[in-house]
Structure formats: C-alpha cells, structure tokens
C-alpha positions as CSV (number, residue, x, y, z in Angstrom):
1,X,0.0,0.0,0.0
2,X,1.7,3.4,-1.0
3,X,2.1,5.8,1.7
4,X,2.5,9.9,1.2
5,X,4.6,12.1,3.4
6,X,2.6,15.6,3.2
7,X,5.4,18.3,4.1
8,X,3.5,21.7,5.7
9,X,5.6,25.0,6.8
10,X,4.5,28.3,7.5
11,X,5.7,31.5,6.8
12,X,7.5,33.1,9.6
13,X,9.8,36.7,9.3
14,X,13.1,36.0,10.8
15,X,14.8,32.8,12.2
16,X,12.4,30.2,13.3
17,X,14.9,28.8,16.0
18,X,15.1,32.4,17.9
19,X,12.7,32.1,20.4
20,X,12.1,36.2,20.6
21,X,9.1,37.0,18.7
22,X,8.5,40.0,16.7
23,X,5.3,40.6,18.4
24,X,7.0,40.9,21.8
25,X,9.3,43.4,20.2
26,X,7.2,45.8,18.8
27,X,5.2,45.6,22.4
28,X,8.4,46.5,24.3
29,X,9.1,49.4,21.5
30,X,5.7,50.8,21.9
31,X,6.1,50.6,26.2
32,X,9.2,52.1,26.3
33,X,8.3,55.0,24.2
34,X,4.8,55.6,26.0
35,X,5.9,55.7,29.4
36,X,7.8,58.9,28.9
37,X,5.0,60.3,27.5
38,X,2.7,59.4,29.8
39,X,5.0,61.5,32.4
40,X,5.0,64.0,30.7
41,X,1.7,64.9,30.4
42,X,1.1,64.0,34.2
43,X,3.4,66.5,35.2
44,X,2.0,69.1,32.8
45,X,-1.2,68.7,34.1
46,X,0.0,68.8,37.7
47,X,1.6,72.3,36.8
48,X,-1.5,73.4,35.2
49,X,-3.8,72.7,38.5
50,X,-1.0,74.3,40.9
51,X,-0.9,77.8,38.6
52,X,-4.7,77.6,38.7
53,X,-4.9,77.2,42.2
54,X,-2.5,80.0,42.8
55,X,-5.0,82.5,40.4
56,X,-7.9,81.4,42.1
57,X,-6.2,82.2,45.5
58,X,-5.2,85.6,44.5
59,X,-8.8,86.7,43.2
60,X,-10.6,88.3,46.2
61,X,-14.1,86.2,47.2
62,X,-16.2,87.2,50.2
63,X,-17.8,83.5,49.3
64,X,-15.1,82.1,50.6
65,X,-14.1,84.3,53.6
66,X,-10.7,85.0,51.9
67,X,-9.7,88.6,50.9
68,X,-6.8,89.2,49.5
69,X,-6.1,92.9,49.9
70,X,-2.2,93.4,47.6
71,X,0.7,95.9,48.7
72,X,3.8,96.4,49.4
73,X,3.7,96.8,52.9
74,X,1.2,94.4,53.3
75,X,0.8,92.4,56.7
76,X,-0.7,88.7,57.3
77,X,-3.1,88.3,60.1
78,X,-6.2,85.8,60.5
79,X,-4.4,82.7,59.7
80,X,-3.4,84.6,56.4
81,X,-6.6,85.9,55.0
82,X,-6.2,89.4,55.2
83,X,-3.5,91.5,53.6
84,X,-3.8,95.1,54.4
85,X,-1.7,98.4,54.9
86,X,-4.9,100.9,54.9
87,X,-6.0,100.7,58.2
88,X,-4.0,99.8,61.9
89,X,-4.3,96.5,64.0
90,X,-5.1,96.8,67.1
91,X,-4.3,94.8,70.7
92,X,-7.2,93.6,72.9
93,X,-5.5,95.4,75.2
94,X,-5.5,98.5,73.4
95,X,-9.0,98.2,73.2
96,X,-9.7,97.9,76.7
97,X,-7.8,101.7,76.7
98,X,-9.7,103.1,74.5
99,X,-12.9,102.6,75.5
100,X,-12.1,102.5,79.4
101,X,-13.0,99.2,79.7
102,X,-16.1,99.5,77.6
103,X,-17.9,101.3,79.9
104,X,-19.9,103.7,76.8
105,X,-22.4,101.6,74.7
106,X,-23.6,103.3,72.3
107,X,-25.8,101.0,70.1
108,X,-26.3,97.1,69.2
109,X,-25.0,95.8,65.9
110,X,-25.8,92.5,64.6
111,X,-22.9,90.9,66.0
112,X,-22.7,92.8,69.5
113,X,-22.2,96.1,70.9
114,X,-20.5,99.3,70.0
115,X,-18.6,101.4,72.0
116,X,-17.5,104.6,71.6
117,X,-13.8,105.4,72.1
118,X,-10.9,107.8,72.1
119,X,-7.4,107.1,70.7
120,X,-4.5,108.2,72.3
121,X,-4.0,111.6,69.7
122,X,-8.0,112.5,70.5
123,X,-9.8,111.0,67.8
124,X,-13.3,109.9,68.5
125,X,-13.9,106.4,67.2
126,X,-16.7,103.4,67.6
127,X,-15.3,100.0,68.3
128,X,-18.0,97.2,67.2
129,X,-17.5,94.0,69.1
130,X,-18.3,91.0,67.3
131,X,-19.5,88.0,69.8
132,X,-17.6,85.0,70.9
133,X,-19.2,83.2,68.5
134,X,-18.7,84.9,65.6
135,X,-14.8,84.0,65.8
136,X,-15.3,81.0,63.8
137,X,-17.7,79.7,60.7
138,X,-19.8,82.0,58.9
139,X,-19.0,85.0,61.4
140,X,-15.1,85.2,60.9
141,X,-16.2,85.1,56.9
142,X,-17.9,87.7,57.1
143,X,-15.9,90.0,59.3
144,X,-13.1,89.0,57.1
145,X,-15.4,90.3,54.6
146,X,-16.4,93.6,56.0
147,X,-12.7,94.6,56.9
148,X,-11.3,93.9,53.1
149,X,-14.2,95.8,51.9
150,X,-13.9,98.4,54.1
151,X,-10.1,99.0,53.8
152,X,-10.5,98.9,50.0
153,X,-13.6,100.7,49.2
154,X,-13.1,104.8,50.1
155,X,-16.1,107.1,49.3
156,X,-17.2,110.5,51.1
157,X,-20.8,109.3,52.1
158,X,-19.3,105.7,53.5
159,X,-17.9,105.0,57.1
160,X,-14.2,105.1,57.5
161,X,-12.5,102.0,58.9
162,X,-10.1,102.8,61.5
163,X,-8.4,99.6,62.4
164,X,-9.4,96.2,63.3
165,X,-8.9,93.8,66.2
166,X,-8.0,89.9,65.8
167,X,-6.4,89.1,69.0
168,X,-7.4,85.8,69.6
169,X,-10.7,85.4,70.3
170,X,-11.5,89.0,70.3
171,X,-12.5,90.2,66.8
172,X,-14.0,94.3,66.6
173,X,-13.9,97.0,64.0
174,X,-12.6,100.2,65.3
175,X,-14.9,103.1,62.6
176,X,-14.7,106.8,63.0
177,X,-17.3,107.7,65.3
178,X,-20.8,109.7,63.7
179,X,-21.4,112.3,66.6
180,X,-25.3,112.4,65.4
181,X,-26.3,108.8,65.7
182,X,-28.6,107.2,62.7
183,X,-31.4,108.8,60.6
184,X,-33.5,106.8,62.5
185,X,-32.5,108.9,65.5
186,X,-33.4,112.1,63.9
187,X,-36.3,111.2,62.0
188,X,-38.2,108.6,64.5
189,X,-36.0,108.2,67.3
190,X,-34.3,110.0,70.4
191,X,-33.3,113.4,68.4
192,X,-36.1,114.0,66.6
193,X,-37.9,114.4,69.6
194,X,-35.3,117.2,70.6
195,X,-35.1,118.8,67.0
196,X,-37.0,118.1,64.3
197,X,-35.1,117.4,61.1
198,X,-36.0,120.0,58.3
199,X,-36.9,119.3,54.8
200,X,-33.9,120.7,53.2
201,X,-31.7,118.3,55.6
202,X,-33.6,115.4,54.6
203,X,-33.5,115.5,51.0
204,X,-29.8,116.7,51.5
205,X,-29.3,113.1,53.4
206,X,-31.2,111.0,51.2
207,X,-29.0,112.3,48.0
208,X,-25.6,111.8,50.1
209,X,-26.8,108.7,51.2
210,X,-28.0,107.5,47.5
211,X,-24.5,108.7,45.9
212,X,-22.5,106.3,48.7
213,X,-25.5,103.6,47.7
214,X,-24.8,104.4,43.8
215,X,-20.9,104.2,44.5
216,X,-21.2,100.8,46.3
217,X,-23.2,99.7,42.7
218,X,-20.9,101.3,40.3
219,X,-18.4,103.2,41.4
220,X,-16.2,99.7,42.7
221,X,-14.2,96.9,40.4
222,X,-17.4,94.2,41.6
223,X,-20.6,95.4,42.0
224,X,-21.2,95.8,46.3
225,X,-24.5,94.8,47.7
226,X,-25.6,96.1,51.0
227,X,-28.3,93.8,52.0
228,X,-29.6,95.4,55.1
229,X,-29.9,98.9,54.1
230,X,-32.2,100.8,56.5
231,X,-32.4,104.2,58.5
232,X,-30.4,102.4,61.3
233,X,-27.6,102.2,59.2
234,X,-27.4,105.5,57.4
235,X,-25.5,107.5,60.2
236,X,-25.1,111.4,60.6
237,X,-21.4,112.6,61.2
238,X,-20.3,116.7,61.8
239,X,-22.7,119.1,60.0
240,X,-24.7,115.8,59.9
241,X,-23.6,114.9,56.6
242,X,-24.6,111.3,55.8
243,X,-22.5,108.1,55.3
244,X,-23.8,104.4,55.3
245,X,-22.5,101.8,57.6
246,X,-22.4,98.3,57.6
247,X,-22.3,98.0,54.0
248,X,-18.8,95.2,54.5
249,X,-20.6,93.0,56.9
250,X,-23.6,92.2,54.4
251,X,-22.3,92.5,51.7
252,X,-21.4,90.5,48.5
253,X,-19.4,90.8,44.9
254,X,-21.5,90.1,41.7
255,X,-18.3,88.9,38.9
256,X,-19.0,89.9,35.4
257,X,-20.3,86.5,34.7
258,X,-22.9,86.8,37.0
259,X,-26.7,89.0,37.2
260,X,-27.3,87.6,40.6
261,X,-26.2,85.9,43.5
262,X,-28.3,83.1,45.2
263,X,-28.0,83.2,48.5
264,X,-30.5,82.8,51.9
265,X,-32.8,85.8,52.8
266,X,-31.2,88.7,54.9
267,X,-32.0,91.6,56.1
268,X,-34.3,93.6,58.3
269,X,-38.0,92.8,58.4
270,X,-39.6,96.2,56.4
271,X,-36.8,97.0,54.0
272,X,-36.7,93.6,52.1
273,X,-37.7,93.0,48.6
274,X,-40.5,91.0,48.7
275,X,-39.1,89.2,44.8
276,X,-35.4,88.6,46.7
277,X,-36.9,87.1,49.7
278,X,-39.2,84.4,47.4
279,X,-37.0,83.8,44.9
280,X,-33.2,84.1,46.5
281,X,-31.9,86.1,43.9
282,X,-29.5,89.1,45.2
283,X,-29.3,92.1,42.8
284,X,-28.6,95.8,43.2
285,X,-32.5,95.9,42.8
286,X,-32.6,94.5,46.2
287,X,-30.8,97.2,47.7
288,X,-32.7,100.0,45.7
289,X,-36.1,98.4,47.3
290,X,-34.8,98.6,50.8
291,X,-33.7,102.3,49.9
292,X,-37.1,103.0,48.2
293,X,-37.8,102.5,51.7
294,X,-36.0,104.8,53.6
295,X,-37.2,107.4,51.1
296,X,-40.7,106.8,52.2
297,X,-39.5,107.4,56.4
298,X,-37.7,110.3,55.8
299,X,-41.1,111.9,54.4
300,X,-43.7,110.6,56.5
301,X,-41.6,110.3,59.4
302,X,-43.2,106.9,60.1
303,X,-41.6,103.2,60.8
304,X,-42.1,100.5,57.4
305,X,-44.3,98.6,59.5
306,X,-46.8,100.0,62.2
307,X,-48.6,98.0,64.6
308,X,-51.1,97.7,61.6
309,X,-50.2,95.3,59.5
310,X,-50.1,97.4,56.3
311,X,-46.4,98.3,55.0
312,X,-45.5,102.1,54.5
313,X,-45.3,101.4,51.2
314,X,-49.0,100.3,50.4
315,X,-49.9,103.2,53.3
316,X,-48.7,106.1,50.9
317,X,-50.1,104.8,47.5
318,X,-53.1,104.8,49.1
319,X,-53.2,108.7,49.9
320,X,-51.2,109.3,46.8
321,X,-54.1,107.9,45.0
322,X,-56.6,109.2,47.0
323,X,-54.7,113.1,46.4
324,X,-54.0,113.4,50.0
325,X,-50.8,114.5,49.2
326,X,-50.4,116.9,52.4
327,X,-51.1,113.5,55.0
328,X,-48.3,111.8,53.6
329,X,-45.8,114.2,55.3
330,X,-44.3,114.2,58.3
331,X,-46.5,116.5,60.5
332,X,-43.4,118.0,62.6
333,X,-42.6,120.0,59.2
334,X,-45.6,121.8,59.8
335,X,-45.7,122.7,55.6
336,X,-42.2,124.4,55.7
337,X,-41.1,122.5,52.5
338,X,-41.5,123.0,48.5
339,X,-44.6,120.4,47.9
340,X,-42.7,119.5,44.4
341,X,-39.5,118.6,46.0
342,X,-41.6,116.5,48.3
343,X,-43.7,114.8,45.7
344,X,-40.0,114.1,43.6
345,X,-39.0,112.1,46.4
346,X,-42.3,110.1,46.9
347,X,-42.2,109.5,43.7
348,X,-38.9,107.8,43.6
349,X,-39.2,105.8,46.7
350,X,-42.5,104.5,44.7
351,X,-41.1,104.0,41.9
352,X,-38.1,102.3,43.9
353,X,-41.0,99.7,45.4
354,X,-42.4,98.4,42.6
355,X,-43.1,94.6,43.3
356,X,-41.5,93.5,40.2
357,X,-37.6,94.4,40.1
358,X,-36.9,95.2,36.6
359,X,-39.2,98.0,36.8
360,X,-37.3,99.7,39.1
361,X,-34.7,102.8,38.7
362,X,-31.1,102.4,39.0
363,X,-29.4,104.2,42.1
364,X,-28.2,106.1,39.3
365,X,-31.2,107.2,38.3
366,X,-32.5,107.8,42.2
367,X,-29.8,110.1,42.8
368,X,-30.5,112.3,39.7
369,X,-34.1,113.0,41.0
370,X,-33.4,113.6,44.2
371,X,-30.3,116.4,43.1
372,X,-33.5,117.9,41.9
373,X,-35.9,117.3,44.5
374,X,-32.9,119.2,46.6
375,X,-32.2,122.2,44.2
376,X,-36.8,122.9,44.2
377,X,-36.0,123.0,48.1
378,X,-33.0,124.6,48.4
379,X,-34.5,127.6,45.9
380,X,-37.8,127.9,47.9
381,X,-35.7,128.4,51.0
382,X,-33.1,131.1,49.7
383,X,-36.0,132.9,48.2
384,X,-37.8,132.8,51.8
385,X,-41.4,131.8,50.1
386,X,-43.6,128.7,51.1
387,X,-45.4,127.3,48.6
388,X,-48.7,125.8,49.4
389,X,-50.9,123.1,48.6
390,X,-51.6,122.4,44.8
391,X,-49.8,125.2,43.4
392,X,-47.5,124.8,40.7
393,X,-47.0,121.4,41.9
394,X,-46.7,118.6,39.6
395,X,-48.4,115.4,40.4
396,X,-47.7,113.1,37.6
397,X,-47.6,109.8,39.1
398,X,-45.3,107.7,36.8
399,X,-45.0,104.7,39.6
400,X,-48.7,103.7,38.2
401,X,-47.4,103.7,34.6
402,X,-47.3,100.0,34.4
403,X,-50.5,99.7,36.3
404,X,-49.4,99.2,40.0
C-alpha cells in the first residue's frame, strides 16, 4: 500500500529557531516609548492645576471668607486671610484703653455692641465688638469680609474704617465715630424728639446717602451689595452729613459673569424686597427696594411697619391715590417744605418699590431726581417763600405707569 509524506511549513519573518518574537518586540518598543509620555503629560497637568490654584487664590471672594487685599507693605493676620496696609491692628488690650474698659455703649449691631472710644491723639472712634461666636464659621467670613471691603472701598458718604482687632478670640472693627447717631434717630427716634429734622436736611441726606448707595453699585471693580440697608444704618457725622454703615458686613461681589447671586434671605423685616426674599436672587435691585424704603420714612416720618399690619409702602399709594398729598408728610414740618421737592421724592421711593424688580430705577437714576428734588428746596428756602398746597405742583404719578 503506497504511503504519502505531506510536508507543511508556514511563513514566519526571521529565524524560526530564535525564540524572541517579533510581536514581543514591537510591544516592548511601543512601552518604552509611551511611558515617557505618559510622564509628561502628568506633570503638565499637575503644573496646570497648581498655577490655577495660585489664580484662584489671589482673586478676592467674600464667598469664601478669603480677601486678599495686595501691597507692598502688606501684613498677614487671621491665619493669612487678610492682607492690608490701609488701616492699623489693634491689641485687645488697646481696646480695653480706648474705651475704658467698655464702659460707653452706644448701640447694638448685629454681631454685638459698640462702643464709643478715644485714641491716644483725641480722635473719636466706635469699636463694634463682634460676639464669641462669631470668631469662627460663617461669622469670621464675614468680618473677614467687611474689613477687606472696608479697607478697600473709600467714598465721602461711606464709614471710614479705622483699624481692626484679631487678637485671639476678640475680633472688633474700630470706625470713625458719627457724633449724630442714625437717621432713624433724627427722623423717628431719640433726636427728633429734641429737633425736628428739616426738609432741606432730609433730602440733603437722602442724595448723600444715595451717591455712597450708587458708588457701592458702580463706582467699585465688583458690584457691592448692601443687603440690610435701613435708617439704622445711614449715620449722621459733623454738620450731619450722611454716610452708610455696615455696607462690608452684608455685603457680597457680583463677577461679570454673574446677574445675581443666590443666596438665603437677609436683612431687616420692612426693608426687604419682597421678589429677593421668594426667589433668593440678590441684585442691586434688592438694595434700591430697601432704599425705596427709607425714602418713604424720611417723608412721613413713620416706621415701614406700624402695629397695623399694612407696610409704609401700600400706606402712601393709598393717599397718593386718594390726592391726600399733604397727610403723607411728616407733620413736625408743619408745611415748611417746597410740595414739588416733596412729591419728587415720593415719587422715587414708589417708583423704587415696585413689586417686580426690573421696573425699578437704578441708584443712578435715584440720585439724579433727588439732586432735583434738593435744588426745588433749596431755591424755595433762599427765596424765603412757602409754597402751598396744589400750586405749581406737579403730580404726575409715573410709579402707576405699568399699572401698580
């Protein structure tokens, strides 16, 4: 029987006796090349996160508690959040000096008392206290907050920080003291019941204090909001010129990418707007609500909210509408005012309160009517006459324009 022998080979590249394949070559090629790579972009993208980190530490943020305040002389204190050489550190100690032993309260802030003070040259200061409590958390952010603001932003109609205390547990804000208390002094309070406050001085202190509002909107590199703008903290200094306080402890930057800020409500029961305190949205609106306000207590004289449960606002529309123009005002002016100037500022503060916030003026805007509402006062007093009810007064009531 004839047998076959069937001879079968396959192709193979190189030597078939060398044990190295050409596979396993190419692998180890491929490996030794890649892992250089590899390190090389790990350590480029490690460099990348660390520069970032560094930007984003330099970039002031009240969110954060951290306020970076740049300058050659600068000086690190609060674990290394504030920078500053604007404004002087002082001791616990010192303190204690200055306001021997705290013995003069002169008003509650939301974070404790306030004292007045002397330093050692004479000047006249008010030392705020913040509580025990407010050393850590949310409390040291924001005093953190309020002295970077404070020591950055400079404007005739604000409060001028003197120095600052972080000696251990004891945090306080040393201001320049305001020898005539709050507009709520002179208007409702303590002083008005002394001396009344005229009409010329109270549109003269709602425009100063509207400019310093304006300035805090437009004036600075971010957007400032207040947040708890009220007569309380709208203080009266020599020749009772007006600045606003408290604007660093509530307040909060708006970037350029942003049109709000979402944060939980605050503020003082009366002066909040109603949209910010549903919705959570923080705009400059909010503050020109609150001011709205204040116009509408330096005219009637009255608190936002009376024992009635009506708000000051809804109060004046309804004489406005009803043409009892004269009731509106404050009844310790006793008709010594131009009744234009007067309806100007009503008005505004109307106009400031409308329920929905894109309707409202800018503080811009706000100021430029009341520079008016001023100059019709200021002209009916230099020319000695008193202008009575219903003449030449114009009564155009442009709040109702959009049917409110």
């Amino acid at each position: 029987m004839a047998r076959s022998l069937t001879l079968r080979y396959d192709t193979i590249n190189g030597d078939p006796c060398n044990g190295k394949s050409p596979h396993k070559e190419n692998t180890l090629l491929i490996t030794v090349v890649a892992v250089p790579v590899v390190i090389m972009a790990l350590l480029a993208c490690t460099l990348t996160v660390f520069c970032f980190c560094r930007k984003q530490d330099s970039v002031p943020s009240v969110l954060l508690g951290c306020v970076d305040l740049p300058g050659p002389k600068s000086q690190e204190n609060c674990k290394g959040h504030i920078h500053t050489s604007d404004s002087r550190e002082f001791t616990y100690a010192e303190l204690v000096a200055i306001t021997n032993n705290f013995s003069a309260c002169i008003g509650e802030g939301g974070y404790g008392p306030v004292f007045h003070g002397q330093l050692k040259d004479g000047t006249q200061v008010a030392v705020k206290m913040h509580s025990p409590t407010s050393a850590t958390g949310k409390g040291m952010e924001e005093f953190l907050a309020e002295v970077g603001s404070l020591t950055t932003v400079h404007h005739r109609y604000l409060v001028v920080l003197v120095g600052y205390c972080t000696d251990k547990d004891h945090l306080a804000l040393i201001y320049e003291y305001m020898p005539n208390g709050s507009l709520y002094d002179n208007i409702q309070g303590r002083n008005a019941i002394v001396q009344t406050l005229g009409w010329r001085d109270r549109a003269r202190i709602a425009l100063e204090a509207a400019q310093g509002l304006d300035y805090l909107h437009t004036g600075c590199v971010l957007p400032i909001i207040h947040r708890d703008l009220k007569a309380h903290n709208i203080l009266l200094g020599h020749d009772m010129v007006a600045k606003i306080s408290d604007f660093g402890l509530s307040k909060s930057y708006i970037n350029v990418a942003q049109s709000h800020i979402s944060v939980t409500a605050a503020g003082t029961l009366g002066y909040i707007d109603p949209e910010y305190c549903v919705s959570g949205r923080l705009t400059t609106s909010s503050d020109v609500f609150s001011f709205g306000v204040v116009l509408l207590e330096i005219v009637t004289g009255e608190p936002p909210i009376l024992p009635t449960p009506v708000h000051i606002v809804q109060r004046v529309k309804e004489k406005v509408i009803m043409g009892d123009i004269e009731a509106i005002v404050n009844r310790r002016l006793h008709c010594q005012y131009d009744f234009s100037s007067i309806w100007k500022v009503v008005d505004m503060a109307l106009l400031c309160t409308r329920e929905v916030s894109s309707e409202r003026p800018t503080m811009s805007m706000v100021v430029a009517q009341l520079k008016d509402a001023l100059a019709l006062e200021e002209s009916r007093v230099s020319s000695s006459t008193i202008s009575q009810v219903g003449s030449n007064v114009d009564l155009s009531i442009s709040w109702v324009a959009s049917g409110r």
